[in-house]
C-alpha positions in Angstrom: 100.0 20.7 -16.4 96.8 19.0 -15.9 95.9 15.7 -13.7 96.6 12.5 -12.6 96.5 9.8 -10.9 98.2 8.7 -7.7 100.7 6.3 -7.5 104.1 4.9 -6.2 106.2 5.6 -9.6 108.5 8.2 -8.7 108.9 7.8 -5.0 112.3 8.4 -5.0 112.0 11.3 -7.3 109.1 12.7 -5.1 110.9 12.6 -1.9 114.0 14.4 -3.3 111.7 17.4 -5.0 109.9 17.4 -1.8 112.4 18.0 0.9 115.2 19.8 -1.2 113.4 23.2 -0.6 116.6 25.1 -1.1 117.4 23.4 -4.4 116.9 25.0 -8.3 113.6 24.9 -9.6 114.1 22.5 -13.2 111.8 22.7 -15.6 109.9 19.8 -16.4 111.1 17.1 -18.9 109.4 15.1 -21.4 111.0 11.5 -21.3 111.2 10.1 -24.5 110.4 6.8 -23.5 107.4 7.3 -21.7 106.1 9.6 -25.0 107.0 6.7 -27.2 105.2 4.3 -24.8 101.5 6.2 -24.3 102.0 6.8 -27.9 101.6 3.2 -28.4 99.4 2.7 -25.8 97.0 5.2 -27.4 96.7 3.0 -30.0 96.2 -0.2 -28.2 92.9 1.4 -26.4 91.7 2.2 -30.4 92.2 -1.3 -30.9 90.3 -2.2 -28.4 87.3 -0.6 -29.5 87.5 -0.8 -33.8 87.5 -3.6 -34.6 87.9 -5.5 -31.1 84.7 -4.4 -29.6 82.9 -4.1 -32.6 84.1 -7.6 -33.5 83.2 -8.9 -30.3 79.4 -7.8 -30.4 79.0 -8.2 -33.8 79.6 -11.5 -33.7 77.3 -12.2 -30.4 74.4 -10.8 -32.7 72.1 -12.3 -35.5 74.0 -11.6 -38.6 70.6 -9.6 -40.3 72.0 -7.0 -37.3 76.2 -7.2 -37.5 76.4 -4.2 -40.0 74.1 -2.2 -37.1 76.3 -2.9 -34.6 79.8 -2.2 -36.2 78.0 1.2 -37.3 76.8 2.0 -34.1 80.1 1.8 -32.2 82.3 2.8 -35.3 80.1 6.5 -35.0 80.3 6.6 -31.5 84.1 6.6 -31.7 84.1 8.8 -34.7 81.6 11.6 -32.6 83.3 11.6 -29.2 86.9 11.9 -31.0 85.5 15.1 -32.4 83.5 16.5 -29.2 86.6 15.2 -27.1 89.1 18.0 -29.2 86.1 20.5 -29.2 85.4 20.4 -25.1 85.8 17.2 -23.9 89.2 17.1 -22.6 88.8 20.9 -21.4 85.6 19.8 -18.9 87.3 16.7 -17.9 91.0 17.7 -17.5 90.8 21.4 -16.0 89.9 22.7 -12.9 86.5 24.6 -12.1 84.7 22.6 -9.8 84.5 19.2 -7.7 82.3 17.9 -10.6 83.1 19.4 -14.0 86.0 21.1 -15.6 85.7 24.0 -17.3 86.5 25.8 -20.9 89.8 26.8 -20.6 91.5 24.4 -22.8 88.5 23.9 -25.3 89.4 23.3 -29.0 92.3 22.3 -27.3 93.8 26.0 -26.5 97.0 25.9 -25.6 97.4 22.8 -26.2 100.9 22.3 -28.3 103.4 20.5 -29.7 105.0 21.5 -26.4 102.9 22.0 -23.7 103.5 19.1 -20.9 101.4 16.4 -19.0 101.9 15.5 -15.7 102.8 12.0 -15.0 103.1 10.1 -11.2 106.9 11.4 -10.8 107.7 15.0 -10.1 109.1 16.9 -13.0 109.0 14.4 -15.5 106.0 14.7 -18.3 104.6 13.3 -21.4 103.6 15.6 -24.0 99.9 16.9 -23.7 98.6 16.0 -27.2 99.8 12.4 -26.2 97.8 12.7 -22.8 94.9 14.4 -24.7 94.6 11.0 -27.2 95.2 8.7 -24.5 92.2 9.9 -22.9 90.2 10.4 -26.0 90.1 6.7 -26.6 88.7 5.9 -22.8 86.0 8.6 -23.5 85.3 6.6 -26.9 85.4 3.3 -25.6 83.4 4.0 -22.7 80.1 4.9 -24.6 80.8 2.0 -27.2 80.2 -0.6 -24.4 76.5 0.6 -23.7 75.5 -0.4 -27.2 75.6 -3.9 -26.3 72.4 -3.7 -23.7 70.4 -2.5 -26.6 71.4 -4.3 -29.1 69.2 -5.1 -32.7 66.7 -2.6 -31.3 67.2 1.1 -30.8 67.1 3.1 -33.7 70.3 4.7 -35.4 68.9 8.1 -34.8 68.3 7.3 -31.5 72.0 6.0 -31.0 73.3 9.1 -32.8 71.5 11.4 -30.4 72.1 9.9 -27.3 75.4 9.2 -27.7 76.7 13.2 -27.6 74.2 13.7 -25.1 76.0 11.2 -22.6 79.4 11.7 -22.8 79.0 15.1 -22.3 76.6 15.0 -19.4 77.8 11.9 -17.8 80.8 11.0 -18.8 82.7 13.5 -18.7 81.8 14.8 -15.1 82.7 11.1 -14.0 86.0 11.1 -15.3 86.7 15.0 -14.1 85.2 13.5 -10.3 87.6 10.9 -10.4 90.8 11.0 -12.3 91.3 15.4 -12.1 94.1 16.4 -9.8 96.6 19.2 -9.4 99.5 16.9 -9.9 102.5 15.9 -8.1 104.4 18.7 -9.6 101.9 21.1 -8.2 101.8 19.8 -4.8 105.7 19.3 -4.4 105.6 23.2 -5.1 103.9 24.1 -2.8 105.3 21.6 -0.4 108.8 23.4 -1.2 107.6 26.7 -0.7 106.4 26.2 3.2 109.2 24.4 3.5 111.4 27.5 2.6 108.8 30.0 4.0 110.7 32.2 6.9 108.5 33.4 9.1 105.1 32.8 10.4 103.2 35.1 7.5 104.9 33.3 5.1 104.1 29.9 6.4 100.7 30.9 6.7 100.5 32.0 2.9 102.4 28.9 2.1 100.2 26.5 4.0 96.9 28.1 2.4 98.5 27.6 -1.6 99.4 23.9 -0.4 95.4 23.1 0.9 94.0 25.2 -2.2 96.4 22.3 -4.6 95.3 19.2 -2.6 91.7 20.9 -3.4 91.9 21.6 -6.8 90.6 18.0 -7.4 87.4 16.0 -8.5 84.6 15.2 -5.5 85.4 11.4 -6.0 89.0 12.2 -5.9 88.8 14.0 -2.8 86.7 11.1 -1.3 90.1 8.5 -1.4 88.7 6.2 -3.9 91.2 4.5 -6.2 90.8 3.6 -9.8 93.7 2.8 -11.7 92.2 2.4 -15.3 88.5 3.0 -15.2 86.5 0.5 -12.9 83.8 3.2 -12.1 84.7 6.0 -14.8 84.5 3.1 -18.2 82.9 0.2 -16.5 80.2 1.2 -13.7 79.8 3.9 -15.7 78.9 2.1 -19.3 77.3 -0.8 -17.4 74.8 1.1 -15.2 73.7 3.1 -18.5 73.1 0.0 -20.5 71.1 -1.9 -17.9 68.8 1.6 -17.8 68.8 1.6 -21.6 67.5 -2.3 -21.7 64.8 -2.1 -19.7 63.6 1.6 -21.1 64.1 0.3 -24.9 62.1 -3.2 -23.9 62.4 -6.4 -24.6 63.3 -8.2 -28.3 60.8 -8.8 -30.2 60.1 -12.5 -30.6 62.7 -13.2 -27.1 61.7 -16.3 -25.4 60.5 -17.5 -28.5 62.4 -17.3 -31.4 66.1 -18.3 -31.6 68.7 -15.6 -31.2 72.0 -16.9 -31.2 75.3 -15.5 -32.1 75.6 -15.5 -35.5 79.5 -16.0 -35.3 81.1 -16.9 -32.4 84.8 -16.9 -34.7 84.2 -13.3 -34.7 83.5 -13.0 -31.0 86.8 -14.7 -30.5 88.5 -12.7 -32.8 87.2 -9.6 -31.4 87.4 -10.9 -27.5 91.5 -11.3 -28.3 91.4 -8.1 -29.7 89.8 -6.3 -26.7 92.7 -8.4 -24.6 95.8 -7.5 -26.7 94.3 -3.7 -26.4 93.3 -3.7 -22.7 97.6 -3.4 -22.4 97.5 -0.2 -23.4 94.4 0.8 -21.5 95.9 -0.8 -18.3 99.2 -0.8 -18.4 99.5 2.6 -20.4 97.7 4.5 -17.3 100.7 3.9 -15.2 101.6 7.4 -17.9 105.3 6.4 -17.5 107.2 3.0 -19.0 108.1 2.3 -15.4 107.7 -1.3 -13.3 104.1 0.6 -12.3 103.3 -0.3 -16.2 105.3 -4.1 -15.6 103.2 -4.4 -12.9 100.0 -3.3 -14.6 100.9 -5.9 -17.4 101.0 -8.4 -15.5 97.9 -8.5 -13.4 96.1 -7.5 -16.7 97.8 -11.4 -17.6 96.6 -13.2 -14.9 93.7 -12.0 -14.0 92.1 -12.7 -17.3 93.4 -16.1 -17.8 92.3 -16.8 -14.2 88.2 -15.0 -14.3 88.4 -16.6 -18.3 89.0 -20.3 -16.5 86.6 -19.9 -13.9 84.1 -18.6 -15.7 84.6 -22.1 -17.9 84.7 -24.5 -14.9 81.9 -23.1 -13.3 80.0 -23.1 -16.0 81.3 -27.1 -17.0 80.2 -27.8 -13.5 76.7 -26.3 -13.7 75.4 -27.0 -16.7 77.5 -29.8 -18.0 79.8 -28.4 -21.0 82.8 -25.7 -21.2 81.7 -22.9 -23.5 83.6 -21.1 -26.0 81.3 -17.9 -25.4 81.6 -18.5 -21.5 85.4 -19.0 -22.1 85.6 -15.4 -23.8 83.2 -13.8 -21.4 84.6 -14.4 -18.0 88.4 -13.2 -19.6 86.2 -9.9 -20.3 85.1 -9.7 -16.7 88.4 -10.8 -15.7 89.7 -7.2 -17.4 87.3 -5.3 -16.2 87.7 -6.3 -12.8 91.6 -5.7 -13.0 90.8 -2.3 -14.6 90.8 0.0 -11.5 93.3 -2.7 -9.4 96.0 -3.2 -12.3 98.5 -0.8 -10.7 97.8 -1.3 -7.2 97.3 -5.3 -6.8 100.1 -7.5 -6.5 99.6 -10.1 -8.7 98.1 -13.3 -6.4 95.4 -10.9 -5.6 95.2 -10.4 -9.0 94.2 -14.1 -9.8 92.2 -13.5 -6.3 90.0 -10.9 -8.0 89.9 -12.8 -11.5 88.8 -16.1 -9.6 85.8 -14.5 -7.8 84.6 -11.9 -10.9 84.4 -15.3 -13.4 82.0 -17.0 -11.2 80.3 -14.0 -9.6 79.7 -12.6 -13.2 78.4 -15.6 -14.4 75.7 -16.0 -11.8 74.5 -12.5 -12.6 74.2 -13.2 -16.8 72.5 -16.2 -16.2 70.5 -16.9 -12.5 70.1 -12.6 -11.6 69.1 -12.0 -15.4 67.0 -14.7 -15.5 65.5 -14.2 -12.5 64.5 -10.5 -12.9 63.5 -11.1 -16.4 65.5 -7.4 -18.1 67.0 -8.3 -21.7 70.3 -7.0 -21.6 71.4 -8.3 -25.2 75.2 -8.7 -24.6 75.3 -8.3 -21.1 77.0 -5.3 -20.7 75.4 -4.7 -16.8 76.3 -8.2 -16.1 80.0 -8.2 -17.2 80.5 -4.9 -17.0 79.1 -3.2 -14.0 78.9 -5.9 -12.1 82.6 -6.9 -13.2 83.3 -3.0 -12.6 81.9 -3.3 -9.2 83.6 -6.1 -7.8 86.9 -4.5 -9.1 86.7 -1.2 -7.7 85.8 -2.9 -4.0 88.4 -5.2 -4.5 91.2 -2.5 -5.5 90.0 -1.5 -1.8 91.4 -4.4 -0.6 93.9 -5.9 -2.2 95.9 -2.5 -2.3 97.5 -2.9 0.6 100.7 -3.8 1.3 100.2 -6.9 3.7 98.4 -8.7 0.8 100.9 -7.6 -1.9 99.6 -4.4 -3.2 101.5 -1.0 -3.7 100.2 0.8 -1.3 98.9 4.4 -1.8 101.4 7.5 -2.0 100.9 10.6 -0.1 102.1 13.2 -2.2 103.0 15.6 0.7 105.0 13.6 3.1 106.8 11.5 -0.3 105.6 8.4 1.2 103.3 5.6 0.9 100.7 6.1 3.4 99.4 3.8 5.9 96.6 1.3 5.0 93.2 1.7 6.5 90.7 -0.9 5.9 87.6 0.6 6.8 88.7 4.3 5.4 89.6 2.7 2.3 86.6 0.8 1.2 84.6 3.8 2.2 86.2 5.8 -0.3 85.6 3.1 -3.2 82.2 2.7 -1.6 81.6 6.4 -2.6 83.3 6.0 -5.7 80.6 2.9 -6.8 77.7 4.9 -4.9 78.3 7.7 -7.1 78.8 6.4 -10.2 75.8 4.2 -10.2 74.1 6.9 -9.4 75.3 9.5 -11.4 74.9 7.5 -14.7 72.1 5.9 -13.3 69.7 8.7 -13.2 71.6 10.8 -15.6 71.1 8.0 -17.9 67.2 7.5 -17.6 66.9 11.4 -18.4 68.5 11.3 -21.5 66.8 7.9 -22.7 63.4 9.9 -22.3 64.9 12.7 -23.7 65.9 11.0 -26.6 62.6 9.0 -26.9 60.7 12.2 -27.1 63.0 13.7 -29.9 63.3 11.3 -32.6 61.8 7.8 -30.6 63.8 5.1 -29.2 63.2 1.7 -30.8 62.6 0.5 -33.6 59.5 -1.0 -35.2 58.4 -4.1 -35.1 58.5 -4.7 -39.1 62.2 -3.1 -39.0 63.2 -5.1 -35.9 62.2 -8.0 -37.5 63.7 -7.8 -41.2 66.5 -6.3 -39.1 68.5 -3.4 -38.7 70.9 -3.4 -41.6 68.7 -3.5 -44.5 66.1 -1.0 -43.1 68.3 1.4 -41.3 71.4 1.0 -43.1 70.4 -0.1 -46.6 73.2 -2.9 -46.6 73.4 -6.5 -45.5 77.2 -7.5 -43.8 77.2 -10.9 -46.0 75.8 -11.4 -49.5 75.9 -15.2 -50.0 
């Protein structure tokens, strides 16, 4: 069994495998209802990306680039799919070290038809190839996003290189630093065992196997930080690397002068309800089990769109005089990023909370901090999406406890929900943003160079001019 992450779904469960020391071992089950849900789930996240996200940037481009963009992120899902069987899912999803897996499990060894996932409840599993896919399509997604910063100017070449470079550098030690645990199954093990241990050897013995579980876990993991769905692992992670990308790939050529308008803001609304039907199955599906922890993940992903998607709109009515379609579509994207890592611990006020303040905060960044600082972020992926990723991951701090609706957070040795410490709490997401940024950051400017050196970044200026479709891809998306 492999992972996952902490929750409340299966207290009741827990506490029995916990304390009934002296009771049969049973082998775990697969529930055929949580299999049939991150089956479908799986496939929500795909729709997310192809054709929501491609939609949803293609359309924010000029049409002489759409075809660039829908190739660019239609590859990247295609390449990490592949690297993902090979050894992604081994160096994210196994233990080895605080910050990277290792290669037991790559090209998916012993992974079967009937080997079993852990879920949040003891003893009750998904099948693995289900958990493997479920996965894959975060570490496809994830990458997909960054194409946006650098939008109808980095070479194809460049994209294709880069993009195997950085899920396997960066990504995938993110989501092994955050998301990898032992399990609940492996920790009410040992729990059992020095619970039935006899004497004070045995107690000793049983007491070391518990503390090597609880630390056979990622270094974000260990830290306390929280993140339901992905607020520092997809978001932070994407955003930081994009806003590196823009300002190492430079500016558009003719920006500030010429006029670069979406070429079809139909599509962006097509693609922008795409991304929202599909963020179910990212949010709600991590819950791993078709419990109220999913119901509950559903709804905040509801309400906290609608709410960051209307104030996002009145804001902007306020500021500049007119409600926006695009400013509309935008602030329900921030809206879902913000709820990303929250969804299964918010209740659903601070939901609307978190969707109120990530509309207007995001909107200040796209438009007075990018302005301001002058970087050329084509789609805003740093502002939406970091930003967005930031204020969700600090707010799931908050708005997880109990007093102001939220679930609480289980402790998987005693069987129950622990008690809420401000100060401990957003010190553990602190780390978990601190890292992040940092880690994709850096990692992120490294590879840009490295790519740069290899085949060269950006595309000329004749090419960036007659645009990327005809001159990298030979083809023009409308022939009219």
């Amino acid at each position: 069994m492999t992972f996952k992450r902490p929750y409340r779904a299966g207290l009741a469960a827990l506490a029995v495998g916990l304390f009934a020391a002296t009771a049969a071992y049973a082998e775990p089950t697969v529930n055929k209802g949580d299999n049939a849900w991150m089956l479908t789930s799986t496939v929500l996240v795909l729709l997310m990306t192809i054709p929501g996200l491609a939609l949803f940037y293609g359309g924010l481009v000029r049409s002489k680039n759409m075809l660039s963009v829908l190739m660019q992120v239609f590859y990247t899902v295609c390449i990490v799919t592949v690297i993902w069987a090979l050894y992604g899912y081994s160096l994210a999803f196994t233990g080895g070290s605080d910050f990277i897996g290792g290669f037991s499990k790559a090209f998916l060894m012993g992974v079967t038809p009937d080997s079993k996932a852990a879920t949040f409840s003891v003893d009750a599993n998904i099948s693995e190839l289900v958990y493997v896919c479920f996965q894959m399509t975060f570490a496809a997604i994830t990458p997909c996003l960054i194409v946006g910063s650098f939008a109808e100017r980095m070479k194809f070449s460049a994209v294709a290189l880069f993009i195997p470079l950085w899920v396997t550098l960066i990504y995938f030690p993110i989501a092994h630093m955050v998301w990898y645990w032992a399990g609940p199954d492996a920790i009410s093990d040992a729990v059992k065992a020095l619970a039935a241990a006899g004497d004070a050897a045995a107690k000793t013995a049983a007491q070391a196997k518990l503390d090597e579980v609880n630390a056979d876990a990622g270094w974000i993991f260990k830290k306390g930080a929280i993140d339901f769905a992905g607020g520092t692992v997809v978001h932070i992670n994407s955003g930081i690397a994009g806003l590196v990308g823009a300002l190492l790939v430079g500016k558009r050529v003719g920006y500030g002068k010429d006029l670069m308008a979406p070429h079809s803001l139909t599509m962006t609304m097509i693609g922008a309800s795409l991304l929202w039907v599909g963020w179910f199955g990212f949010n709600a599906g991590s819950n791993l089990e078709a419990t109220g922890g999913a119901a509950l993940a559903m709804t905040n992903s509801f309400v906290a769109t609608a709410a960051a998607a209307l104030a996002w709109m009145f804001a902007e009515w306020i500021v500049k005089g007119h409600p926006s379609v695009l400013g509309a579509l935008s602030g329900a994207v921030a809206g879902l990023v913000a709820v990303t890592p929250a969804a299964g611990y918010s209740g659903p006020m601070g939901a609307i909370v978190l969707g109120l303040v990530v509309g207007v905060v995001c909107l200040f960044f796209v438009t007075v901090v990018k302005n301001a600082l002058g970087y050329v972020d084509a789609l805003d992926v740093f502002g939406v999406h970091c930003i967005g990723g930031i204020i969700g991951a600090l707010g799931t701090g908050i708005l997880v406890n109990p007093a102001l609706g939220g679930t609480g957070i289980m402790d998987y040795v005693t069987g129950k929900i622990a008690d809420y410490d401000f100060v401990a709490q957003m010190t553990s997401q602190a780390w978990g943003v601190g890292t992040t940024l940092v880690w994709s950051g850096v990692g992120s400017a490294i590879l840009y160079k490295v790519v740069d050196v290899v085949v060269g970044l950006r595309a000329n200026v004749e090419t960036e001019r007659e645009g990327l479709d005809i001159t990298e891809h030979t083809e023009r998306a409308y022939n009219m």
